[in-house]
C-alpha positions as CSV (number, residue, x, y, z in Angstrom):
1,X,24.9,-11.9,-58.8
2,X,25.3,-12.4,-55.0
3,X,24.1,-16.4,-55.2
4,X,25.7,-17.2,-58.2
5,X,29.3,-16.4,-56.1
6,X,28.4,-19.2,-53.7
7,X,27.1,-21.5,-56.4
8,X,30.7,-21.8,-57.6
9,X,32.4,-22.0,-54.6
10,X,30.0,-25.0,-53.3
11,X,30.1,-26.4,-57.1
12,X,33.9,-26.3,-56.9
13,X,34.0,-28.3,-53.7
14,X,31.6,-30.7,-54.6
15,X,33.6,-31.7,-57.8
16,X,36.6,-31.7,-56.0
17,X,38.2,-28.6,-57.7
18,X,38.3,-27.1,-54.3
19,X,39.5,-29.0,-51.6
20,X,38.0,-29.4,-48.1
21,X,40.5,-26.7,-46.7
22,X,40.7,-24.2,-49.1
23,X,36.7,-24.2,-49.2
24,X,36.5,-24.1,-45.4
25,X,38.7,-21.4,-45.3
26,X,37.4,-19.2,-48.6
27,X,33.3,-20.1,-47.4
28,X,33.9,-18.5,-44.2
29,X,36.0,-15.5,-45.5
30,X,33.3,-14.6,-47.8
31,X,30.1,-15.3,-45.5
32,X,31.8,-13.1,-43.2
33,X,32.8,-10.2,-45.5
34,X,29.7,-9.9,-47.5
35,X,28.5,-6.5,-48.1
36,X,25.5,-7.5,-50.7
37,X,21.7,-7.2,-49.1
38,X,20.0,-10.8,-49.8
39,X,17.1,-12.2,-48.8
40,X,15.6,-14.5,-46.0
41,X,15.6,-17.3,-48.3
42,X,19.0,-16.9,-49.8
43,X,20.4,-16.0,-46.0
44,X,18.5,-19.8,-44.9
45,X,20.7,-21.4,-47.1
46,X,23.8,-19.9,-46.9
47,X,23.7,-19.5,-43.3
48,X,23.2,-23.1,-43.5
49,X,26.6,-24.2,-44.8
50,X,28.1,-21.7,-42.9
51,X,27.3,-23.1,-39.9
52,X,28.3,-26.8,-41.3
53,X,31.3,-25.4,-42.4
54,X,31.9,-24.3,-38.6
55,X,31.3,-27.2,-37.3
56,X,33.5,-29.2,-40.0
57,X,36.4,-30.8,-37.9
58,X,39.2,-32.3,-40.1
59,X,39.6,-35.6,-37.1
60,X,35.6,-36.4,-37.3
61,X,35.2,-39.6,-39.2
62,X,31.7,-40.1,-40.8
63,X,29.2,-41.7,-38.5
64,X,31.0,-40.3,-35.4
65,X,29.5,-36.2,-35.7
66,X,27.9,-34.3,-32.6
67,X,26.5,-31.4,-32.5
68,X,29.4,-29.6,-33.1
69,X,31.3,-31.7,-34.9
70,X,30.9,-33.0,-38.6
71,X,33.0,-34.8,-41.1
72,X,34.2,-33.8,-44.3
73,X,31.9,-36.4,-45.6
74,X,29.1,-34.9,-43.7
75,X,29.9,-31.3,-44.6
76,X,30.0,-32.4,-48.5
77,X,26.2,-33.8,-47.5
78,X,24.8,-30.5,-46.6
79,X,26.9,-28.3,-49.2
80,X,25.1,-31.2,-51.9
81,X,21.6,-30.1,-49.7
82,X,22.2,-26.1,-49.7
83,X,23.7,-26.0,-53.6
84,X,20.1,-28.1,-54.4
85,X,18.0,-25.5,-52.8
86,X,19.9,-22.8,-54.0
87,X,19.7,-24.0,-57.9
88,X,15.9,-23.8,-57.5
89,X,15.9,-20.6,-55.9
90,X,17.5,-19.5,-58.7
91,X,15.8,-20.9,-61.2
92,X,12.0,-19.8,-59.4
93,X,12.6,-16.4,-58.9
């Protein structure tokens, strides 16, 4: 399944199986490249930590993000956020 995918690759960040670069770089290959129809809900989220991971600049230091700028500490905040929300979209159907 289409969510599941994303699960693991915010899972594997958040346990620091995947580091900051490699999930950067893999999240925004695979946003960019899907080909699977989802819904508004699913989109909310993912689009969500796309645009975090966009924004992630590897020089921000926590406490110092604009706009357009977050931390890695910042960008493992709202991966945490989006992989909650999208565990219970999965599990309420």
């Amino acid at each position: 399944m289409l969510a599941y995918k994303y699960k693991m690759l915010m899972k594997g960040f958040i346990d620091d199986v995947i580091n900051v670069e490699d999930f950067e770089r893999a999240y925004l290959k695979t946003f960019k490249n899907e080909t699977e129809r989802m819904d508004n809900a699913l989109f909310e989220i993912l689009n969500r930590v796309f645009e975090a991971v966009d924004c992630y600049w590897h020089e921000c230091h926590y406490g110092q993000e604009t706009a357009f700028d977050i931390s890695e500490q910042q960008l493992r905040k709202e991966v945490c956020e989006a992989l909650i929300k999208l565990n219970n979209l999965l599990n309420n159907p």
